[in-house]
LOLO-475940 format. One record per residue: z, y, x of N, C-alpha, C, O, CB in turn. Coordinates in pm, whole numbers, padded with zeros to 5 digits, always signed. Each point is the difference from the previous one (the first is absolute). Glycine has a CB too. Layout:
! LOLO-475940
ZYXZYXZYXZYXZYX/...
//
This chain:
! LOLO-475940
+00000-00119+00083+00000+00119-00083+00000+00125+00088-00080+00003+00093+00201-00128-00276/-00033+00239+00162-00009+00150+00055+00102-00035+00111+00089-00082-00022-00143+00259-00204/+00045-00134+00310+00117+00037+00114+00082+00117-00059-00058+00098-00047-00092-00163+00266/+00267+00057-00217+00079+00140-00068+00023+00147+00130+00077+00013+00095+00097-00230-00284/-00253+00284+00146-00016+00069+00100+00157+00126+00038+00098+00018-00072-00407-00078-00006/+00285+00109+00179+00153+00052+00036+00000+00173-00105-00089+00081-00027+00108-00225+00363/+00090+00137-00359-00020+00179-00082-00091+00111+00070-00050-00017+00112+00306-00001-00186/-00274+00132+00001-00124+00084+00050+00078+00061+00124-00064+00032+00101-00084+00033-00345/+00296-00046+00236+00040+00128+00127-00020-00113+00125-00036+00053+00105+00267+00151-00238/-00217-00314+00138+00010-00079+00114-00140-00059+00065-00022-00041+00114+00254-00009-00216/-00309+00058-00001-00128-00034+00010-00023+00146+00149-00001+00003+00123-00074-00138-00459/+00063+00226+00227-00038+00157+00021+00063+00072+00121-00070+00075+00068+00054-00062-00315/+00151-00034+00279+00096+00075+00068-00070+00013+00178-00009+00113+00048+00243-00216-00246/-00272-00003+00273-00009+00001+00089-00172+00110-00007-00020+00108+00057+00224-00366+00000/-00298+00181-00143-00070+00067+00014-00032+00159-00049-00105+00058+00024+00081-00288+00006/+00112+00273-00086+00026+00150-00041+00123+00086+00126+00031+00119+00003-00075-00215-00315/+00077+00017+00374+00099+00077+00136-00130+00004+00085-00050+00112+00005+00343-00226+00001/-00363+00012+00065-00112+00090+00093-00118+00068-00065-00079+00072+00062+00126-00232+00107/-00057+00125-00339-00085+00134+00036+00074+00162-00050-00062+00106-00007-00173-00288-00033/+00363+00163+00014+00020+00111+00065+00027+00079+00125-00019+00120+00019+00040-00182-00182/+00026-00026+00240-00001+00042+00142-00162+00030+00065-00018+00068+00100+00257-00224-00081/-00351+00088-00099-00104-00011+00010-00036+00163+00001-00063+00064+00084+00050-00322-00181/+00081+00306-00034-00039+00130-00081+00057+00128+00104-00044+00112+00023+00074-00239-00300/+00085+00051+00325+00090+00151+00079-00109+00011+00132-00056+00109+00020+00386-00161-00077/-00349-00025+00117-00131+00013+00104-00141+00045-00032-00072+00062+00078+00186-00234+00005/-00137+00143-00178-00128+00139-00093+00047+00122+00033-00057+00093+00057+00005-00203-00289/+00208+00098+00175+00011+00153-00046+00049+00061+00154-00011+00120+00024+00096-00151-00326/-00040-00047+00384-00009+00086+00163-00120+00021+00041-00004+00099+00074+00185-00194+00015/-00288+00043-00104-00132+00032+00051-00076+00089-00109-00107+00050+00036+00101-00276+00107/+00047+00247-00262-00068+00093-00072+00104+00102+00034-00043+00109-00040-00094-00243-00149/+00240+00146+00239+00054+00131-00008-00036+00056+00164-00015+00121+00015+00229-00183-00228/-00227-00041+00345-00076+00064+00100-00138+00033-00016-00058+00072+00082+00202-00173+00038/-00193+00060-00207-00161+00098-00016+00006+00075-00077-00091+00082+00017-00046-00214+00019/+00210+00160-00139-00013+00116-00059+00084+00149+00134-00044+00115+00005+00049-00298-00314/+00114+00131+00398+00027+00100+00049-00096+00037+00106-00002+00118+00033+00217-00162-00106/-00312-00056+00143-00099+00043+00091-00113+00113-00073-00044+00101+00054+00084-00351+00073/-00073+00196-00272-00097+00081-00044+00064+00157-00042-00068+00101+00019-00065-00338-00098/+00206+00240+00048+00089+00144-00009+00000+00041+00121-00084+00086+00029+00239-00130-00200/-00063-00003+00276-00058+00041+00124-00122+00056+00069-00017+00116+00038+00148-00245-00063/-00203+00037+00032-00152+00010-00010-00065+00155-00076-00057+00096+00053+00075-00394-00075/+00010+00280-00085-00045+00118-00073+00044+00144+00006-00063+00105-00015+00035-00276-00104/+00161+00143+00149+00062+00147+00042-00080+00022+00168-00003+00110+00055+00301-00141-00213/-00333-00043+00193-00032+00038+00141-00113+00123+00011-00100-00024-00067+00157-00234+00131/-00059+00378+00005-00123+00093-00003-00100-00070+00034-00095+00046-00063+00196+00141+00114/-00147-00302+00035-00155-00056+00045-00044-00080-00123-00117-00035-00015+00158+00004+00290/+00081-00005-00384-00115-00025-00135-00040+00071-00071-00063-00039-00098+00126-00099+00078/-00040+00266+00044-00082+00102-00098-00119+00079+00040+00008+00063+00106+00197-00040-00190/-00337-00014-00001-00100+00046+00023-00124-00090+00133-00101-00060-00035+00282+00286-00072/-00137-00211+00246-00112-00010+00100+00118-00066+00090-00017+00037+00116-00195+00185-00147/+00323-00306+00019+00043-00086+00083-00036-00119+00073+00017-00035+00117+00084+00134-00230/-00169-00165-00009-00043-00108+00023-00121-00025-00003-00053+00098-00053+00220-00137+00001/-00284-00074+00091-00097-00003-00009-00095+00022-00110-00101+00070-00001+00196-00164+00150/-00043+00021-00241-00032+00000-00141-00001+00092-00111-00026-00026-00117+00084-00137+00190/-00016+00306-00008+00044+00145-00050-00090+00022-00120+00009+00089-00084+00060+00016+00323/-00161-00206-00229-00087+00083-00156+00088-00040-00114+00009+00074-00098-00287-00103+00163/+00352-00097-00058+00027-00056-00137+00136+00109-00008+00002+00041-00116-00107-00348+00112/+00186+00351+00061+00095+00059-00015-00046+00139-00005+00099+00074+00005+00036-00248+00089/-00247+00241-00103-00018+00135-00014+00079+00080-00114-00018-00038-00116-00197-00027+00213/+00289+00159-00077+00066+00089-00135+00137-00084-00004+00084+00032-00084-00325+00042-00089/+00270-00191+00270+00166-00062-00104+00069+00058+00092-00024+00008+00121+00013-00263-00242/+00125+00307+00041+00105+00033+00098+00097-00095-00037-00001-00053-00111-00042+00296+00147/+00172-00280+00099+00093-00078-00024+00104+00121+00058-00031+00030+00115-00087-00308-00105/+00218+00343-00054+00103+00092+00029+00071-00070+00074+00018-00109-00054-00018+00237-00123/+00073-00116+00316+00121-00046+00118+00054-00018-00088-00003-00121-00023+00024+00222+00229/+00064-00020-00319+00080-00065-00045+00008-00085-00093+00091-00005-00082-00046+00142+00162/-00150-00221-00073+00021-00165-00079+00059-00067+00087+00015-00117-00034-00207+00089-00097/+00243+00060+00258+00052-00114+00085+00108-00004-00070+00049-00112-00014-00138+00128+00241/+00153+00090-00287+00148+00008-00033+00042-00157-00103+00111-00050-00019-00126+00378+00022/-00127-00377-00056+00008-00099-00069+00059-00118+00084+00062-00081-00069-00243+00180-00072/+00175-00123+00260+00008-00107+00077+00115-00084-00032+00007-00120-00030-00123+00241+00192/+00231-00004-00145+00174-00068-00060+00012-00050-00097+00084-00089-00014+00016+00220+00083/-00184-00089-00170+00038-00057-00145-00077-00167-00002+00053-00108-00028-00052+00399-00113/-00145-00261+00183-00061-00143+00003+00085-00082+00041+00049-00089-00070-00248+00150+00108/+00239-00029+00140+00090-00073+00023+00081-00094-00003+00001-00113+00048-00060+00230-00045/+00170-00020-00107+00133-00005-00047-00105-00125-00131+00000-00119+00029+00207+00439+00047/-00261-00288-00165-00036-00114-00129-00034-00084+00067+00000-00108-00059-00075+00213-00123/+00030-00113+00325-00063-00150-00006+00087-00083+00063-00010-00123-00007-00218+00186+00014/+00337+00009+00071+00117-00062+00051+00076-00068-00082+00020-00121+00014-00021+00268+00122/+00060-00060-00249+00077-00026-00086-00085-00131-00089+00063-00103-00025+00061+00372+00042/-00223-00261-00048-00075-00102-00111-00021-00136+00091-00006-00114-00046-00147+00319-00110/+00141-00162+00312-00040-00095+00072+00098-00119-00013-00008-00122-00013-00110+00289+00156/+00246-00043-00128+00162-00077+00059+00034-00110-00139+00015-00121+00015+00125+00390+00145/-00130-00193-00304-00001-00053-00120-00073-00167+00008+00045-00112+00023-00053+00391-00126/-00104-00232+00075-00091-00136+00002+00041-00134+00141+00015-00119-00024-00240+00322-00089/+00234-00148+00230+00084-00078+00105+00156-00103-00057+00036-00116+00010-00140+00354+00158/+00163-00093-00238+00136-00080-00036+00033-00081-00074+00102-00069+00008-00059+00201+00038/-00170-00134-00175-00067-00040-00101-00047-00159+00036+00023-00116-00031-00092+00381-00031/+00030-00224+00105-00097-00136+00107+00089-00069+00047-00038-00116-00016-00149+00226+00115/+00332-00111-00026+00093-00021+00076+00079-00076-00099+00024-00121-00002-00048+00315+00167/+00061-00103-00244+00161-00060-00115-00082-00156-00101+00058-00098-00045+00092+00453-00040/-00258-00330+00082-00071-00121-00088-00007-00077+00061+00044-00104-00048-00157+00184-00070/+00063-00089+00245-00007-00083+00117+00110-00126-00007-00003-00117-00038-00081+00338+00172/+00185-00127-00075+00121-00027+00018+00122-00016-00092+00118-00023+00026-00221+00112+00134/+00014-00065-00320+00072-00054-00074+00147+00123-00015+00114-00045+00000-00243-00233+00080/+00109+00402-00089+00128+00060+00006+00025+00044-00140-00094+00042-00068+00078+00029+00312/+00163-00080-00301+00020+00062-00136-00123+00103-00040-00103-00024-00063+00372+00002+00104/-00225+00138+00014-00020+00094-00016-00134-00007+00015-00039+00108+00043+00240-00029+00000/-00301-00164-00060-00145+00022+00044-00074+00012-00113-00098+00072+00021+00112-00193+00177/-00007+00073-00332-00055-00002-00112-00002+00107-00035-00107+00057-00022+00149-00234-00023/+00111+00254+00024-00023+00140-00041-00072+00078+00052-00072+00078-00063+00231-00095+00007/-00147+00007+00230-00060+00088+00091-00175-00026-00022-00103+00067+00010+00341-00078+00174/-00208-00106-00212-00166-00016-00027-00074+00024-00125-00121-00021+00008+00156-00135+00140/+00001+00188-00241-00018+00048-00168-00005+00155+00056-00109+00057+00004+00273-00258-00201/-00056+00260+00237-00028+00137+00055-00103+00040-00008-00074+00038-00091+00198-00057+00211/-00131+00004+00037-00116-00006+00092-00120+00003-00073-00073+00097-00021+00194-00220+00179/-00139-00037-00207-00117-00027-00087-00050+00125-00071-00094+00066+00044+00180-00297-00078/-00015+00262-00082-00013+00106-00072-00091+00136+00079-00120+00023-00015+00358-00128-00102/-00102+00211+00234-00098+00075+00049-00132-00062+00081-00075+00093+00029+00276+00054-00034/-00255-00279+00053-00085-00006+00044-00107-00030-00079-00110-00012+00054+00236-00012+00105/-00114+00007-00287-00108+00018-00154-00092+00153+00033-00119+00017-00027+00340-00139-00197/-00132+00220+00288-00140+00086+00030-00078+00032+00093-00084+00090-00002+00167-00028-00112/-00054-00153+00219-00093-00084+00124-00091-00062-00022-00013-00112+00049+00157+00083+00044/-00290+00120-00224-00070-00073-00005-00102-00039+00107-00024+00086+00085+00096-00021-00280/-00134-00178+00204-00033-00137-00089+00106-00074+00070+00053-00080-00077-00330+00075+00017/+00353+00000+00240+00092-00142+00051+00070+00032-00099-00009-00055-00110+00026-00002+00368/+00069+00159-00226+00140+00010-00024+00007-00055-00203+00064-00093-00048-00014+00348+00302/-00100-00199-00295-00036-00009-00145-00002-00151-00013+00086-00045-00076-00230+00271+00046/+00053-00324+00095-00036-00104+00006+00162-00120+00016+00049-00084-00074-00323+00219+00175/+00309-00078+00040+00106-00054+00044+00142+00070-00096+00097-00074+00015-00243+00031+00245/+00167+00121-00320+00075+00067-00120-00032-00131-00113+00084-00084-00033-00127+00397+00095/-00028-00310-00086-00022-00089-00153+00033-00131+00021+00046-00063-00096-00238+00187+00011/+00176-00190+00212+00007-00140+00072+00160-00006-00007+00070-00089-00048-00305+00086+00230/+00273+00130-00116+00156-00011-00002+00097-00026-00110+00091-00082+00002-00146+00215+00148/+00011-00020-00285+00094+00003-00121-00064-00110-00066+00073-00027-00095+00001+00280+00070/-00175-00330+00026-00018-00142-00036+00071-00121+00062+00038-00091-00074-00233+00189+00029/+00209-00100+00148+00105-00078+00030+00179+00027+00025+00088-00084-00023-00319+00015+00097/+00248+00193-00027+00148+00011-00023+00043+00088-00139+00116+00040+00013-00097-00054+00261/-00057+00039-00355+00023+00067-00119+00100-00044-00101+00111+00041-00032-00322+00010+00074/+00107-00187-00094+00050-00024-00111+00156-00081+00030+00023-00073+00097-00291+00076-00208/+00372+00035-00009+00114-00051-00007+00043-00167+00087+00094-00031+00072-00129+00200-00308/-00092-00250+00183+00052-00122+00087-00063+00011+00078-00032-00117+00020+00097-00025-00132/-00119+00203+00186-00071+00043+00172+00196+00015+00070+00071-00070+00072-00411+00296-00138/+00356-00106-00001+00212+00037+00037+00041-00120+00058+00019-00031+00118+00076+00174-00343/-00076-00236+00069+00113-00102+00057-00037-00085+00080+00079-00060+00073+00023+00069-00241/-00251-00032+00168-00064-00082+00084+00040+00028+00124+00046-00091+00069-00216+00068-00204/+00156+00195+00201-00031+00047+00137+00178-00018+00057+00034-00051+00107-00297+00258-00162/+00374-00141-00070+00103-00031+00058+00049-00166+00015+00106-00012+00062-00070+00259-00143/-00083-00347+00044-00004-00142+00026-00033-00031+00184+00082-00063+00068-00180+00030-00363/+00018+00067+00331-00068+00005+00079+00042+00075+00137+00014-00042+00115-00148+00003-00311/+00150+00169+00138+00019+00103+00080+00178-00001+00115+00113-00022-00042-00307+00152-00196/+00167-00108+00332+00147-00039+00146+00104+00031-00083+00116-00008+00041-00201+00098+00219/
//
């Protein structure tokens, strides 16, 4: 007949901790290219006749002070990076506190569209519902 298969959080758990750790390493490499391109752009040799290609940029200006943006990119991609890492970590490892942290999480990363959104919906489908809870605290160190 059927093999009785194991509940959804246990099925799910291991493979929803790396890809969030999966996700926090996106979000360090999307947050170093977005600060190079700010960089980049505040720089005077990208405006007008810096570069070779000066026709396509004719008329754009980028103002120095968009660098001021740099801290803030930064700071979100650190912070979202660190989240999703710890995220990734407590499921892993099975820690109380990881379901909630991971429903959180989940939630603000619903407007990370298309991963984050993707990996958001993956999440509150498996740790959400009520017996996902007692399941994860069964389980959980």
């Amino acid at each position: 007949m059927y093999a009785m298969q194991p509940p959804r959080v246990q099925r799910n758990l291991q493979t929803l901790g790396i890809l969030w750790c999966v996700f926090g390493a996106y979000r360090v490499i999307a947050g170093l290219v977005g600060v190079i391109a700010l960089r980049v752009m505040s720089e005077r040799q990208f405006n007008h006749y810096g570069w070779t290609w000066h026709a396509n940029f004719h008329g754009l200006f980028w103002p120095p002070w968009i660098s001021a943006f740099v801290p803030l990119v930064l700071t979100i991609a650190v912070v979202t990076a660190a989240l999703a890492f710890l995220v990734g970590y407590s499921l892993l490892t099975r820690r109380p506190w990881g379901r909630v942290l991971g429903i959180v999480v989940a939630i603000l990363s619903l407007l990370k569209f298309p991963l984050g959104t993707a990996l958001g919906i993956y999440t509150l489908w498996v740790l959400a519902p009520a017996a996902s809870g007692a399941e994860y605290e069964a389980i959980a160190e």
